[in-house]
C-alpha positions in Angstrom: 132.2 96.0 53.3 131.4 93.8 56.3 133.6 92.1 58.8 133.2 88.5 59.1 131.0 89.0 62.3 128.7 90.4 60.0 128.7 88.1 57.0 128.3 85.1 60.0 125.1 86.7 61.1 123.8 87.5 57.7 124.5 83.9 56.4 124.0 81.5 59.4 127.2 80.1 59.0 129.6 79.8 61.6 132.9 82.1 61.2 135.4 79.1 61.9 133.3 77.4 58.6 134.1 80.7 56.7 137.5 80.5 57.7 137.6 76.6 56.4 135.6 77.9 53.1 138.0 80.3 52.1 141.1 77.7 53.1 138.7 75.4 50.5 139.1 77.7 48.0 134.9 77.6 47.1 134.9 81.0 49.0 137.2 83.9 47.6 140.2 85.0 50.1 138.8 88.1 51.8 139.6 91.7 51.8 141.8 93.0 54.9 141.0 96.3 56.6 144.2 98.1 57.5 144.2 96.5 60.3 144.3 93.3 58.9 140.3 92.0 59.7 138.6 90.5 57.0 136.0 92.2 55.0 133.0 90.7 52.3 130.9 92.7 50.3 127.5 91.7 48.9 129.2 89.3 46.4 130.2 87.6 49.2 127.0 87.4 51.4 125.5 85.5 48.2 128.0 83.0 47.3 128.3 82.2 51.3 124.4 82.0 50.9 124.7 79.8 48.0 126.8 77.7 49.4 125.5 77.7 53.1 122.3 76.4 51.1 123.9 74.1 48.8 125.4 72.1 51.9 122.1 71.8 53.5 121.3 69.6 50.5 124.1 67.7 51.0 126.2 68.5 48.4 129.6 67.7 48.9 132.1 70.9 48.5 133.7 69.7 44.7 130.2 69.5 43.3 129.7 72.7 45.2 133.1 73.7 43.3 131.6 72.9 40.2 128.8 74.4 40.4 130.3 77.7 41.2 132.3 77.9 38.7 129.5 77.4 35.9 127.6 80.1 37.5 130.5 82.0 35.8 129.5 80.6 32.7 126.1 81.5 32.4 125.8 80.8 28.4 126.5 76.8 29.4 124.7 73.9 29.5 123.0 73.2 32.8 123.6 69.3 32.1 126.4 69.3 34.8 124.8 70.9 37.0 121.3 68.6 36.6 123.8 65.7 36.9 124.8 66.8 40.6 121.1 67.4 41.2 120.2 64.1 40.0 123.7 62.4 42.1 122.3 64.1 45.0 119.0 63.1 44.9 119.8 59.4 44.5 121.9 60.1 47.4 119.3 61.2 49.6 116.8 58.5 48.7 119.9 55.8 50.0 119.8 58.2 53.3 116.1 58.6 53.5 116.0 54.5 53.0 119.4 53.8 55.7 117.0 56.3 58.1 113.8 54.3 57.8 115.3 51.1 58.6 116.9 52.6 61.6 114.0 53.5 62.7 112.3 50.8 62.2 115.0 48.7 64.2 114.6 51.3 67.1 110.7 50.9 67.0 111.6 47.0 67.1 113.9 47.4 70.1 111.6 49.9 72.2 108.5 47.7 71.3 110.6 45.1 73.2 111.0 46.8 76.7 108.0 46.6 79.4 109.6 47.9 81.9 111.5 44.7 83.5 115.3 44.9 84.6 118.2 46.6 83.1 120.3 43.5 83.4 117.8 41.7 81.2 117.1 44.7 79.3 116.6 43.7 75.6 117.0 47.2 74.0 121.0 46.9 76.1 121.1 43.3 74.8 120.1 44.6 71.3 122.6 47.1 71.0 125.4 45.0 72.1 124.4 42.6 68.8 126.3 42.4 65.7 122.9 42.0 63.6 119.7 43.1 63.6 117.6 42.4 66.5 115.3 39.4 66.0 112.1 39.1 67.7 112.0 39.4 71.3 112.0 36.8 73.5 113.9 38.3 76.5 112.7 39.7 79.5 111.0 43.1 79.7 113.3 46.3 80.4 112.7 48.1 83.8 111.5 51.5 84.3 114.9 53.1 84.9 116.0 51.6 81.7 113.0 53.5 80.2 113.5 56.6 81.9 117.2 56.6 81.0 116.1 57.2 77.1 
């Protein structure tokens, strides 16, 4: 058995989000030394692992839930499971699509600074804009602007 010290450096996962997994209910209440310190064992280290990595692929903690609790089942149908996969992954295509056109709008708003004045700073005039920034017209930004990013 390990105290949560332990499982936090084994896992990569901070001990206040172990505390808030086990308050979740996705991780298992833990053990208590007499003392009263928690304590995992090695079933523990892999479903923290499990879900540590499930989390890093964005799943949200019910479909983390779910997924748990078929690995119980291991005689089911994986269809539930591919579902999630699938919700996820059209999930991070909408991200991966909302992230490229951020990026394009900040390559559109840095393309627009030469290095003129703050107060006629288009990237500061850009950002204080409701919609997307339209082709530049404004004066340059100044260096400090620049140097301020």
């Amino acid at each position: 058995m390990i105290p949560i010290g332990e499982l936090s450096r084994r896992t990569g996962v901070h001990i206040e989000t172990i505390r808030f997994y086990e308050r979740s209910g996705v991780l298992p209440e833990a053990q208590r030394s007499e003392s009263g310190r928690r304590l995992y064992g090695e079933a523990d280290v892999r479903r923290l692992t499990f879900i540590r990595h499930a989390r890093q692929l964005g799943f949200e903690l019910d479909a983390i839930r779910t997924m748990l609790a078929l690995q119980e089942q291991p005689d089911a149908s994986c269809g539930t499971v591919d579902a999630l996969a699938r919700q996820q992954l059209v999930a991070v295509d909408a991200r991966i699509a909302q992230l490229t056109a951020l990026r394009g709008e900040l390559t559109r708003m840095i393309d627009t600074c030469a290095g003129g004045s703050v107060g006629a700073c288009r990237i500061i005039e850009a950002l204080a804009e409701p919609a997307a920034l339209a082709p530049a017209t404004a004066e340059p930004c100044s260096p400090s602007c620049t140097a301020a990013s």
